[in-house]
KOLTI-768058 format. One record per residue (C-alpha): residue number from 0; x, y, z. Coordinates in steps of 0.05 Angstrom, whole numbers. Layout:
residues N
ATOM resi   east  north     up
ATOM  NUM      X      Y      Z
...
//
This chain:
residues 667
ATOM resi   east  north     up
ATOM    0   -335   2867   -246
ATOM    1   -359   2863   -315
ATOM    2   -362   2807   -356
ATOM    3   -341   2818   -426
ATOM    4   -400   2796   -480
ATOM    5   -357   2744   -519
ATOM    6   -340   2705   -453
ATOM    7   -421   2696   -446
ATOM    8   -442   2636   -475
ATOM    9   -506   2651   -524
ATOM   10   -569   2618   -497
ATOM   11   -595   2629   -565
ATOM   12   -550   2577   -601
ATOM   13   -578   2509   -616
ATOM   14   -552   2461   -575
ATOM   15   -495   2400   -609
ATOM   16   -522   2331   -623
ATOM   17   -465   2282   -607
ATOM   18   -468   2217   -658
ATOM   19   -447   2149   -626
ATOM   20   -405   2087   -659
ATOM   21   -443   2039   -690
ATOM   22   -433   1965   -672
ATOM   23   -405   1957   -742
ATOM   24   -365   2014   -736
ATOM   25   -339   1982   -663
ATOM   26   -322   1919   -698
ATOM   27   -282   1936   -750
ATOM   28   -235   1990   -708
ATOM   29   -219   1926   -658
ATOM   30   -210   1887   -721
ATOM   31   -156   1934   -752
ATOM   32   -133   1943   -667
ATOM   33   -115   1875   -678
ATOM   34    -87   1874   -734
ATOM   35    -49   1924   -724
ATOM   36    -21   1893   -659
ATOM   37    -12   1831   -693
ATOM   38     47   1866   -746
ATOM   39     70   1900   -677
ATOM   40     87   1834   -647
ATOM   41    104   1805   -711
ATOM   42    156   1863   -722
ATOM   43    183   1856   -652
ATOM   44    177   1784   -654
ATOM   45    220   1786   -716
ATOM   46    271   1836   -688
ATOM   47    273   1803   -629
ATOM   48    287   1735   -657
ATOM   49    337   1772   -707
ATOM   50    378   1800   -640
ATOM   51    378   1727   -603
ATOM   52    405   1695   -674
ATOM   53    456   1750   -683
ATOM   54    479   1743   -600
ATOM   55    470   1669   -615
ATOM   56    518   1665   -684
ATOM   57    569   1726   -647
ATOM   58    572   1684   -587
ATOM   59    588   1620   -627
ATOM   60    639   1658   -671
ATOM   61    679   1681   -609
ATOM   62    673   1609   -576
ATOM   63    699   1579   -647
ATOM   64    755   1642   -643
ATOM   65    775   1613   -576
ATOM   66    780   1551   -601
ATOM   67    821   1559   -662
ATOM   68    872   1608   -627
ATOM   69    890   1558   -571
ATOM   70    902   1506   -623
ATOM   71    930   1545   -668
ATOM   72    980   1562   -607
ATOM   73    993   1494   -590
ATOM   74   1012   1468   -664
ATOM   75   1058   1531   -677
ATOM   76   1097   1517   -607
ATOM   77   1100   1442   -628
ATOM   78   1157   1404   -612
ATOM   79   1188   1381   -669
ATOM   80   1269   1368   -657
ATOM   81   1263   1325   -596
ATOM   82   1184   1294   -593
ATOM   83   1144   1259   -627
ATOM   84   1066   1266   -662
ATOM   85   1013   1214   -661
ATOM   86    950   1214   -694
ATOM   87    899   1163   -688
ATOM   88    835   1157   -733
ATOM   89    766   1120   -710
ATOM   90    696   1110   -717
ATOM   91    651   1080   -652
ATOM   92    661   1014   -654
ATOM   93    642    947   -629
ATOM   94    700    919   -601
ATOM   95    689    851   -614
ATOM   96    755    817   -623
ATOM   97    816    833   -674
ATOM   98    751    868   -723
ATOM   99    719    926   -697
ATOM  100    659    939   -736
ATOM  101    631   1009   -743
ATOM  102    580   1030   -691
ATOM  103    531   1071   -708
ATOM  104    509   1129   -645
ATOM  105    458   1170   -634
ATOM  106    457   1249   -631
ATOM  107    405   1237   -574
ATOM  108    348   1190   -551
ATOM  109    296   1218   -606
ATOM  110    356   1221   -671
ATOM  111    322   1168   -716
ATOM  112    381   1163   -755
ATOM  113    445   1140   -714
ATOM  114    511   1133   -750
ATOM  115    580   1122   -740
ATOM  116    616   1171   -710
ATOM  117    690   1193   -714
ATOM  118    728   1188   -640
ATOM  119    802   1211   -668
ATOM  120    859   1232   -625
ATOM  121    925   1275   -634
ATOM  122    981   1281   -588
ATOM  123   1049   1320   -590
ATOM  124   1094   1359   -546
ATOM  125   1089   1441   -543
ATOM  126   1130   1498   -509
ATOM  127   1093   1557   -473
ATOM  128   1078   1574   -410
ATOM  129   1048   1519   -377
ATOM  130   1013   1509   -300
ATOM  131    971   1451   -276
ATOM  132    897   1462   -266
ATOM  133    894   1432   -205
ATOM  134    868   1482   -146
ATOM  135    941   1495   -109
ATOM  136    932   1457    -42
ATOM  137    983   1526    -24
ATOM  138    995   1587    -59
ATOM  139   1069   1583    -62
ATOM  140   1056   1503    -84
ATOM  141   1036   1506   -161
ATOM  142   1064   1461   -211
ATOM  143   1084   1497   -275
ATOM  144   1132   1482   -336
ATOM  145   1159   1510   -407
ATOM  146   1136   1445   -441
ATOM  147   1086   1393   -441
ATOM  148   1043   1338   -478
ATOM  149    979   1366   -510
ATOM  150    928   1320   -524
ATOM  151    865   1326   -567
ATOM  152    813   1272   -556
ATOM  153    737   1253   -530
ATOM  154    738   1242   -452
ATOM  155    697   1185   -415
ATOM  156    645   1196   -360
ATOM  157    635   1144   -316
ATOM  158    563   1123   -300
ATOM  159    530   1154   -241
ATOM  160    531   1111   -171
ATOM  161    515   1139   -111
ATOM  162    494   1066    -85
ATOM  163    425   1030    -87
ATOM  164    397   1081    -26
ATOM  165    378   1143    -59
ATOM  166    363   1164     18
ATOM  167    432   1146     43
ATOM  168    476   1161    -19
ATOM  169    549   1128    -21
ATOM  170    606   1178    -27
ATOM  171    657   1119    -33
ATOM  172    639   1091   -106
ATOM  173    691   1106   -160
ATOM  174    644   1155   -181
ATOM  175    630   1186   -122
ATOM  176    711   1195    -99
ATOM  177    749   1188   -158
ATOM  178    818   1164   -157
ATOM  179    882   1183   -182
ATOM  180    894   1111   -197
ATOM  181    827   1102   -234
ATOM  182    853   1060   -300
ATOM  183    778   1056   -325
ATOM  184    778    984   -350
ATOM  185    714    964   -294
ATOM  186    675   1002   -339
ATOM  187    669    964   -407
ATOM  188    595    988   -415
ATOM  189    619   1063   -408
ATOM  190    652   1066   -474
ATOM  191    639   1118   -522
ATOM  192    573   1099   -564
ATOM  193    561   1039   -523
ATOM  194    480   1029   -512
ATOM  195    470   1027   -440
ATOM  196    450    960   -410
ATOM  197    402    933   -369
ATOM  198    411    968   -289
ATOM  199    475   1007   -321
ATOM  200    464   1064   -355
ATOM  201    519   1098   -401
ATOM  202    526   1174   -401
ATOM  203    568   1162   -464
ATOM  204    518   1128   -506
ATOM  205    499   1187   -538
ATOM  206    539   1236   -583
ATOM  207    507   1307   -551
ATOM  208    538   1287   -485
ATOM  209    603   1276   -505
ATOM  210    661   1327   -497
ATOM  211    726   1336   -525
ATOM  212    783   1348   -483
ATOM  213    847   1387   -486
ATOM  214    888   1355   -440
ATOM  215    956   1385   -420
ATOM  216   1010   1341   -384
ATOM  217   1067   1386   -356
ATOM  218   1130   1349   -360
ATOM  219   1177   1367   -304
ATOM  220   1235   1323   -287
ATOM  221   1255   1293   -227
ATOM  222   1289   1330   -177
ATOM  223   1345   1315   -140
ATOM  224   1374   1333    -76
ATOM  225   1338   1377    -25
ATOM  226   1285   1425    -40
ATOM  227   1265   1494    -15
ATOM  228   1193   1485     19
ATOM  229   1151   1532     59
ATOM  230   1154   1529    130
ATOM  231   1081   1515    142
ATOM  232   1039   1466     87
ATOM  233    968   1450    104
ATOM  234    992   1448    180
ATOM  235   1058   1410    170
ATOM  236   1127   1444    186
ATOM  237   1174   1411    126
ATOM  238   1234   1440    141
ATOM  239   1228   1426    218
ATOM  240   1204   1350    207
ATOM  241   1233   1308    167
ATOM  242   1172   1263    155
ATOM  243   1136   1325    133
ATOM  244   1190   1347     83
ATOM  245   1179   1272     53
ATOM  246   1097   1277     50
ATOM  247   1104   1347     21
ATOM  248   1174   1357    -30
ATOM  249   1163   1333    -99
ATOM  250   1168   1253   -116
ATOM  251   1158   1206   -167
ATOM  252   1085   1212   -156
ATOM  253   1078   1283   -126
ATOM  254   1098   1353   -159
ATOM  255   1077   1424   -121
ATOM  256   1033   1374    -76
ATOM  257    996   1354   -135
ATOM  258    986   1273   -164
ATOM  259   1040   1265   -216
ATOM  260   1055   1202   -258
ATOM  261   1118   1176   -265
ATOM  262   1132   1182   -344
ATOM  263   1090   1207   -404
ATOM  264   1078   1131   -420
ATOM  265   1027   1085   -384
ATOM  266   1052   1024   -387
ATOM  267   1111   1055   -343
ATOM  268   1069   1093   -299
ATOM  269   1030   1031   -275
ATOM  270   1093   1003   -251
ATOM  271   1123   1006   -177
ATOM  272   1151   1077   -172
ATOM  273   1222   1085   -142
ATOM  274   1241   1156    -95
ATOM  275   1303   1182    -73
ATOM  276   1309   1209     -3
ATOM  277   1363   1269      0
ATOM  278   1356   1270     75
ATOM  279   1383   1194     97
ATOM  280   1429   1146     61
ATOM  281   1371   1097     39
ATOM  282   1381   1115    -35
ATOM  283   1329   1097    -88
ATOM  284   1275   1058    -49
ATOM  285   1208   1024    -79
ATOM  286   1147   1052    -55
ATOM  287   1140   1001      3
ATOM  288   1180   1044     48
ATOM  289   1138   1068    103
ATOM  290   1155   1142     88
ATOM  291   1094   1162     45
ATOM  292   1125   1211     -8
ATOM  293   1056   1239    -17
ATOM  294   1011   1280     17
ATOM  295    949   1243      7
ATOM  296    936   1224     85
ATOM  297    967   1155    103
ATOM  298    919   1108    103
ATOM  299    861   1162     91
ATOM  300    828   1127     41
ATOM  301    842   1053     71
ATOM  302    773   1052    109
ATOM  303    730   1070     61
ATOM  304    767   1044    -13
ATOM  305    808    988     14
ATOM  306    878   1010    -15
ATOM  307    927   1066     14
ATOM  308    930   1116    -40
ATOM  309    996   1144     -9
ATOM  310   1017   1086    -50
ATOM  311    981   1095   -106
ATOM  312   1013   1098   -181
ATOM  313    979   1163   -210
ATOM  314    947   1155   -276
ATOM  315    930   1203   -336
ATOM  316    861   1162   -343
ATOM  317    839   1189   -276
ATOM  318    824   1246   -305
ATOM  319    863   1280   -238
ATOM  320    932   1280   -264
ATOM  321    963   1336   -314
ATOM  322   1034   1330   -280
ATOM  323   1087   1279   -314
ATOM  324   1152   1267   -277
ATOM  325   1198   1261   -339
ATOM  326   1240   1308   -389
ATOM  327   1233   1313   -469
ATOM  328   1305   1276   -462
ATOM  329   1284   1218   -426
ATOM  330   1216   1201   -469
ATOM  331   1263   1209   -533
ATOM  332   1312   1153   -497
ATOM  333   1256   1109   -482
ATOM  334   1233   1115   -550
ATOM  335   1292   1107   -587
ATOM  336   1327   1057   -538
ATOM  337   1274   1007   -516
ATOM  338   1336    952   -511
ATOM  339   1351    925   -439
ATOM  340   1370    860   -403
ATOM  341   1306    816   -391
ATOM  342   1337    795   -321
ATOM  343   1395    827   -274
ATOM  344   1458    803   -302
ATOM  345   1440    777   -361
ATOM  346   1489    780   -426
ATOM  347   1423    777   -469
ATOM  348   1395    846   -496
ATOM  349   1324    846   -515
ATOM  350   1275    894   -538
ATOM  351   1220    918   -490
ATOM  352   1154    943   -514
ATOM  353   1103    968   -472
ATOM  354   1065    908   -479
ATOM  355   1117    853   -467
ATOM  356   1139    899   -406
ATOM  357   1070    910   -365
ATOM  358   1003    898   -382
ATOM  359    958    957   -382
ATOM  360    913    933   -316
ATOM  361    969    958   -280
ATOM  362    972    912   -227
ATOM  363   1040    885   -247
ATOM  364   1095    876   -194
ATOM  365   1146    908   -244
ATOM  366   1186    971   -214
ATOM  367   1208   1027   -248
ATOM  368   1274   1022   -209
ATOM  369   1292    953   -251
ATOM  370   1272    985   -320
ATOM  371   1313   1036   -321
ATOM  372   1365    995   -291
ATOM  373   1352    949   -348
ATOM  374   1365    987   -392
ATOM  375   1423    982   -447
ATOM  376   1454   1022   -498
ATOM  377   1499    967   -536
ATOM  378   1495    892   -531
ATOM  379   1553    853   -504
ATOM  380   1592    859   -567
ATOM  381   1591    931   -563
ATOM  382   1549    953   -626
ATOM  383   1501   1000   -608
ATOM  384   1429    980   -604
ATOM  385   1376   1033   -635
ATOM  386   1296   1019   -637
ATOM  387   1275    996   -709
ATOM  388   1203   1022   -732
ATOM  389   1211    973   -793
ATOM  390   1192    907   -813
ATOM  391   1260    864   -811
ATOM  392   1250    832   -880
ATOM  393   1318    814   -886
ATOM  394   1338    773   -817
ATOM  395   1373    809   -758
ATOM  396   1417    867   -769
ATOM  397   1449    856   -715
ATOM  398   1471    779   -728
ATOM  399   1458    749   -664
ATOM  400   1412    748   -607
ATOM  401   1337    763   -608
ATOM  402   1321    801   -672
ATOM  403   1288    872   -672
ATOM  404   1208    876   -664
ATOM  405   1176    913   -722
ATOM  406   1151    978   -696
ATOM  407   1174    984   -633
ATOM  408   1180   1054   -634
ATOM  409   1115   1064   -657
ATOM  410   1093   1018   -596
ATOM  411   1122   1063   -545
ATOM  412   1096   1129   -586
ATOM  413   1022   1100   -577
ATOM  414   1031   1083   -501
ATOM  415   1048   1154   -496
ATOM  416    969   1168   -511
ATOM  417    937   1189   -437
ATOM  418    878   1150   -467
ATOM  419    887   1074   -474
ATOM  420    876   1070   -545
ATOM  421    833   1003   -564
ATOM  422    893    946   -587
ATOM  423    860    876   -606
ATOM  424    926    845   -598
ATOM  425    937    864   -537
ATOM  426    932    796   -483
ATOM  427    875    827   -454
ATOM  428    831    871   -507
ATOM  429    775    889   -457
ATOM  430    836    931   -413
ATOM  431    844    978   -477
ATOM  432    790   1036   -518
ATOM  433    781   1073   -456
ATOM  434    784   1155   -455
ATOM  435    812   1201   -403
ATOM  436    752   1212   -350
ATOM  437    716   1271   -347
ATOM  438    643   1306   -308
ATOM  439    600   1362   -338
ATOM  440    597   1373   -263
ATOM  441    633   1340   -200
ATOM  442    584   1284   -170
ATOM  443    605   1323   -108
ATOM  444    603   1387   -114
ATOM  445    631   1407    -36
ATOM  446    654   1357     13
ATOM  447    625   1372     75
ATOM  448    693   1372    138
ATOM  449    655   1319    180
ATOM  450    652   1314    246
ATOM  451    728   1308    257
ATOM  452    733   1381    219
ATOM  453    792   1400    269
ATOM  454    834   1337    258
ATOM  455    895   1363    210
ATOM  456    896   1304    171
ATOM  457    816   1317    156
ATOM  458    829   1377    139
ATOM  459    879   1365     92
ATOM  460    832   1300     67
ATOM  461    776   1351     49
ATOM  462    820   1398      4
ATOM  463    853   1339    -29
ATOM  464    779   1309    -44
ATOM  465    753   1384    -68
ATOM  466    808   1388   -117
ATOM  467    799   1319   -142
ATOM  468    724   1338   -153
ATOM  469    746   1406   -189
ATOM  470    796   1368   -231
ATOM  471    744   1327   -274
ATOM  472    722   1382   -307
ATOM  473    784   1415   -317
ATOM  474    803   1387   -386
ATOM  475    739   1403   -426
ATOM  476    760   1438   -488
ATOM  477    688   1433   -530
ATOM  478    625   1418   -490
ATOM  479    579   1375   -532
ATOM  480    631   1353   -589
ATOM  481    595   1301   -628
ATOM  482    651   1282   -666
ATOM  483    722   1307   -687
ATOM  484    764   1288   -740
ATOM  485    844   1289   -757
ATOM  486    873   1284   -816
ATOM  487    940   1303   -851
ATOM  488    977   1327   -921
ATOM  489   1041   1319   -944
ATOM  490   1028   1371   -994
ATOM  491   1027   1319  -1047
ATOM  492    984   1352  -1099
ATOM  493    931   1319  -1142
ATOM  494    953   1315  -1218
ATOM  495    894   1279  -1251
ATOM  496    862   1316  -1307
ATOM  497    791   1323  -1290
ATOM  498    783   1295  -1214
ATOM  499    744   1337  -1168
ATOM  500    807   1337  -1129
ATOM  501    858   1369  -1187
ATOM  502    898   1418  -1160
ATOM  503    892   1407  -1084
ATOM  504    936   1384  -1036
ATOM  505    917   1300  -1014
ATOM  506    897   1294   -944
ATOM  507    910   1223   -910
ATOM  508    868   1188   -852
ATOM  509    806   1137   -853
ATOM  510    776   1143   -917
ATOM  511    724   1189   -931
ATOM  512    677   1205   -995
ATOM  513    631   1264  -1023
ATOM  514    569   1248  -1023
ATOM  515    575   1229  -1098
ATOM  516    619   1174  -1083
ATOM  517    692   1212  -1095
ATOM  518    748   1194  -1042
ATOM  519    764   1265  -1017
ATOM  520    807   1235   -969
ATOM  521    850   1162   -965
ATOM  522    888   1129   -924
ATOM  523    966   1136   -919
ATOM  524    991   1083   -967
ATOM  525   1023   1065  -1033
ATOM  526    958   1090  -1069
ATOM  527    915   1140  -1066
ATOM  528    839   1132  -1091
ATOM  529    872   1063  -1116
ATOM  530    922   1103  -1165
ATOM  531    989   1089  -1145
ATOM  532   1026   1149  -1113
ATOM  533   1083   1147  -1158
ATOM  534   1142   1183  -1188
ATOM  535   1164   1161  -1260
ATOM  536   1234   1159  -1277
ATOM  537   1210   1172  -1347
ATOM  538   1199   1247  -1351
ATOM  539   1151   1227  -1416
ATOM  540   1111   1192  -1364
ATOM  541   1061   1242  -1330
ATOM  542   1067   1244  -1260
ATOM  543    995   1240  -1227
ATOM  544   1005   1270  -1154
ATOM  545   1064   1324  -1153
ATOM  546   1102   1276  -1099
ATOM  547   1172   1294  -1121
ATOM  548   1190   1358  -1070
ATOM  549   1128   1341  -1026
ATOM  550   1169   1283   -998
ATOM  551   1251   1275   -994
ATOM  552   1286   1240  -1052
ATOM  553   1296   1180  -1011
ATOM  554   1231   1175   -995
ATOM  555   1217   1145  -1057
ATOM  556   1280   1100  -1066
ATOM  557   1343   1113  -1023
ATOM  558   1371   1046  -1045
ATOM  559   1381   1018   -969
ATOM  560   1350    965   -934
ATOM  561   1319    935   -900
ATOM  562   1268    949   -947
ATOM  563   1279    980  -1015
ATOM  564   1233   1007  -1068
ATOM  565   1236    981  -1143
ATOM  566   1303   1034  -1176
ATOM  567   1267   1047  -1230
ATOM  568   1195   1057  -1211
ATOM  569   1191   1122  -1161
ATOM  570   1142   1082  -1114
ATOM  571   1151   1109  -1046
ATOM  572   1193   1072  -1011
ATOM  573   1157   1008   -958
ATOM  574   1206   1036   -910
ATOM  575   1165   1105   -894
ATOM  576   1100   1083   -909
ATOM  577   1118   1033   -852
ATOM  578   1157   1086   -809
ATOM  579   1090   1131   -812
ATOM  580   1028   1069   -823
ATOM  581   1026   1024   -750
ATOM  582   1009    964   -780
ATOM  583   1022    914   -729
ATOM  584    957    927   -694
ATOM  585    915    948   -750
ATOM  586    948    924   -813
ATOM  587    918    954   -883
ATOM  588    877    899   -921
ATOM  589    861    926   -975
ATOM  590    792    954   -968
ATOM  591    808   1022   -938
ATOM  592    728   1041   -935
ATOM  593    716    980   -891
ATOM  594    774   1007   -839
ATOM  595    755   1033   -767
ATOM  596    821   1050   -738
ATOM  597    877   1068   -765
ATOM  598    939   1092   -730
ATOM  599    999   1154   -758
ATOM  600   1069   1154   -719
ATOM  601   1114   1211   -740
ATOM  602   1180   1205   -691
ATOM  603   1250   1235   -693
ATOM  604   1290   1191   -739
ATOM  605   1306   1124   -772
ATOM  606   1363   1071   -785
ATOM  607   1372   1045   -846
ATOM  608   1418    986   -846
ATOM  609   1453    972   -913
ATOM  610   1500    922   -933
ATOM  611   1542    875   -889
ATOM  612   1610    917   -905
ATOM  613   1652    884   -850
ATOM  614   1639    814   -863
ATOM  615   1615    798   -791
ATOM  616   1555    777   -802
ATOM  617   1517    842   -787
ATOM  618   1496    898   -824
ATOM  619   1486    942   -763
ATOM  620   1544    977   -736
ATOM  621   1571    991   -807
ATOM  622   1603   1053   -838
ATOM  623   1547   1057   -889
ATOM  624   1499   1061   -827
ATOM  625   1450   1129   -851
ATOM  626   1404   1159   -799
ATOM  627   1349   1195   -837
ATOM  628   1300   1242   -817
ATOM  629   1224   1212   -800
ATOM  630   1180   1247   -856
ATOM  631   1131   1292   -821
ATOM  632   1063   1318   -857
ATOM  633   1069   1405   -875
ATOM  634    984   1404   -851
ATOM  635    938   1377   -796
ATOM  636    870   1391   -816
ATOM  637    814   1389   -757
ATOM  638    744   1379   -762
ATOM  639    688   1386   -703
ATOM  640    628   1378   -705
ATOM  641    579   1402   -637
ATOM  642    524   1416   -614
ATOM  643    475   1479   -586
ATOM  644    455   1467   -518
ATOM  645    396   1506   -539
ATOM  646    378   1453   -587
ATOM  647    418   1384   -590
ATOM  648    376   1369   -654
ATOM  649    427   1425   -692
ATOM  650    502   1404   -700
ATOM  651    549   1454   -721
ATOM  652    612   1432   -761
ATOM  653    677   1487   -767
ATOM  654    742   1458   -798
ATOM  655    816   1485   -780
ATOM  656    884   1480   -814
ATOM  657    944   1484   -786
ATOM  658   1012   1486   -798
ATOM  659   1059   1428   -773
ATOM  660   1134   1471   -763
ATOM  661   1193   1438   -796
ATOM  662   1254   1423   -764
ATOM  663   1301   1477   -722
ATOM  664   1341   1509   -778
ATOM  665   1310   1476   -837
ATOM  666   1261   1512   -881
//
């Protein structure tokens, strides 16, 4: 084989020199290497931090999206022909007798600038398609309904206690097994903004751990006669045993097997429920019977709480019951018809308000059974006896017996809160300002069966006790909600030449003001930013606020009493401002900035009694007798503020409006 010359190398050719780096030459390539990798990370430190904001701001946008569309569901389903709307505005406060004073609250531990914080509430009635959250104790058990009481407000957590032996922790505290009949007034130090005390500390003192809940009450009426069961229910054979048909068909306190009250309004729920038993002859029986109505095990809890809570009256501050035994029909009657007989027999027809029925530690011996039975429609002389919201300027209107109580409706519209809102007139102020309860997480988060795991009853203990646990969080609407805010419009429309507000609708609730100083929104009164909201008859005189179509005509001077505007002045007339304004709790005095609370009824409708026409002595029960429609606002604006859980420093505020629907067939 020959090798072709070019593939030989030449001997002849001088050999390469190879040149090295120099150490200066070595330096300055890392340098720019490092550089270089400095704008690398920089870039993808950038682009990086750009993708976690933008995940960051999409997740927030579809969390605020949530938000808005379930509220925006509930106010367009809203009730409006046969319930009722409250609205409650307040700041943290010290609850220190008939003043609360503003309180101010941290964001957190390190916020060196605490301030008082807004708390408000709103409650009304919705349609939709409604079913408990409760885990169903049985599949073909769930409790569901086509209308129900939608509440907006902060929740409570109680303050942890597992017992003083971290080693041996106590699973029978409040805490630690909450109850359905938890009414929440042990806890005074667990209020909202309270600083925690010495050996108790408050999970509520500060704002970032605060949530608000959405709480849904499913109203379902009482049944009557027998009911189709299941043959088998956690072990018990209803339609075989007759005491199993009683611990497992619905009941004053019991619907699908879950805790139910007894009515949408506490002060009736804390009273001694009444059952009827389709299967004997014993009629309508208060809830000493033996026969247990409930499936809560009898005497489960006995042993360890001290109580029987097969007995127990089921309440909404629990934070375990979304079930109300009652009808849209029934809450309107109690309402609008407070009147009854103070004792059996009796020819004297009073007015009951929640606070001269019950007090609110509910504790009372009153029944249900002899409210109802109370009750009355007409007093002895026949004329027909209607709650008055007004103040009764003018003596009875119905001539004898004990006169009307101003407000009365308004009363009953409050107790129908799930919260206990805080009432300094109330006999007993430390039982009221206490929130529905709540628990980022369950203080126990599985119950363990026991040793007695193949006892029935234990069994059916332990799934009762889970879905307790699982119910506390079950209501949390916004995680973290530092404050939120309700306020409402008319659609009154600001008139005054150069005000920062000319040309918008006025928006009514605790005062608040732009930084600058301007009132951007007032309370709901005869003024607004102390100009009088008026309607001159003198069409020369400008009209300020463009009240005349935002309200009805009569709203400014129908002319009736018991109250009656000036004819020729257009004020509105005292009779709504006291219809809407609660002021027997809270009554307006005259420094709106310095007010805490402040409390908005808007009900069904109104008497106004006129002139005594007969001659006997009454004006009620007259042909000039009007009912007129309660004036509800057009808007409900919301504002939230809450915070990251990334970073409880940053509070994020988003505002809402929505529309308040008018009455069935009116525009």
């Amino acid at each position: 084989m020959h090798l072709r010359e070019r593939d030989i190398p030449s001997r002849s050719a001088a050999p390469s020199v190879r040149r090295a780096f120099t150490l200066a030459e070595i330096v300055v390539a890392i340098g720019l290497l490092a550089i270089v990798g400095v704008v690398i990370g920089t870039i993808f430190a950038a682009v990086g931090d750009t993708v976690t904001q933008g995940r960051e701001v999409s997740n927030l946008n579809r969390f605020v999206a949530r938000v808005e569309r379930t509220m925006r569901r509930d106010f367009e389903n809203m009730v409006r022909e046969n319930g009722f709307m409250v609205i409650r505005n307040e700041t943290t406060n010290l609850y220190n007798g008939n003043r609360p004073t503003a309180l101010p609250v941290a964001l957190t531990v390190t916020d060196p600038n605490p301030r008082p914080r807004r708390i408000d509430e709103i409650m009304f009635f919705s349609r939709g398609d409604f079913t408990s959250k409760r885990t169903p104790l049985h599949p073909d058990m769930i409790a569901k309904s086509d209308v129900a009481r939608v509440y907006y407000g902060h929740g409570q957590q109680l303050p942890e206690d597992l017992g003083a032996d971290p080693n041996n922790p106590d699973y029978t505290t409040p805490y630690a097994r909450p109850r359905i009949d938890e009414p929440m007034i042990g806890f005074p130090n667990a209020r909202l903004g309270q600083p925690s005390s010495l050996g108790v500390v408050n999970p509520n003192e500060f704002a970032s751990d605060w949530a608000l809940l959405r709480h849904v009450t499913l109203l379902v009426p009482r049944r009557t006669g027998v009911q189709e069961l299941p043959d088998q229910v956690l072990g018990l054979q209803p339609n075989i045993d007759p005491a199993a048909y009683y611990r497992v068909a619905d009941s004053s306190r019991q619907v699908a097997l879950a805790p139910a009250a007894q009515s949408a309004f506490r002060s009736i729920s804390g009273t001694v429920p009444y059952e009827d038993y389709p299967l004997t002859n014993s009629g309508q029986i208060l809830q000493t019977d033996p026969i247990g109505r409930n499936i809560r095990p009898f005497n489960g809890f006995t042993a360890l709480l001290g109580t029987d809570e097969t007995r127990a009256r089921p309440l909404f501050t629990s934070g375990l019951v979304d079930v109300a035994v009652t009808s849209l029909d029934e809450i309107r009657a109690t309402v609008t018809r407070p009147w009854g007989r103070p004792n059996p027999g009796s020819t004297i027809i009073a007015e009951f308000g929640p606070r001269t029925w019950t007090a609110h530690d509910f504790t009372s011996n009153n029944d249900r059974f002899g409210f109802d039975a109370a009750r009355a429609y007409s007093g002895t002389d026949g004329r027909e006896r209607v709650g008055t919201p007004l103040f009764q300027l003018n003596g009875n209107a119905y001539g004898s017996g004990p006169a009307p109580r101003p407000q009365t409706q308004q009363e009953w519209m409050l107790d129908a809160l799930p919260s206990v809102a805080y009432d300094p007139v109330n006999g007993s102020p430390d039982q009221s300002g206490y929130r529905v309860r709540f628990e980022d997480v369950p203080p126990r988060v599985y119950i363990e069966p026991g040793l007695a795991d193949n006892d029935p009853e234990v069994r059916r203990r332990v799934a009762i006790e889970q879905a307790d646990q699982e119910m506390l969080a079950s209501s949390v609407f916004v995680p973290r909600c530092t404050e939120f805010i309700v306020e409402f419009s008319f659609g009154i429309v600001d008139r005054r030449d150069g005000e920062p507000t000319y040309g918008q609708q006025l928006w009514h609730g605790l005062q608040r003001r732009a930084p600058n100083g301007d009132v951007i929104v007032d309370e709901f009164w005869n003024r607004w930013d102390n100009v009088p909201l008026q309607d001159f008859a003198n069409p020369q005189t400008p009209d300020q606020f463009g009240i005349r179509g935002a309200l009805p005509d009569d709203a400014f001077d129908d002319g009736n009493l018991p109250q009656n505007a000036s004819p020729d002045q257009g004020f509105i007339d005292p009779e709504i401002l006291d219809l809407i304004r609660v002021q027997t709790r809270f009554p307006p005095d005259g420094t709106p900035q310095d007010d805490t609370i402040a409390e908005y009824c808007f009900g069904y409708t109104y008497r106004d009694f006129n002139t005594d026409t007969d001659g006997d002595g009454a004006r009620a029960g007259d042909e000039d007798d009007i009912d007129r429609t309660w004036p509800w606002p057009t808007t409900v604006r919301i504002t939230m503020r809450f915070v990251d859980p990334g970073d409880l420093e940053r509070e994020q505020t988003f505002q809402f409006e929505f529309r308040v629907p008018a009455l069935e067939g009116r525009l």
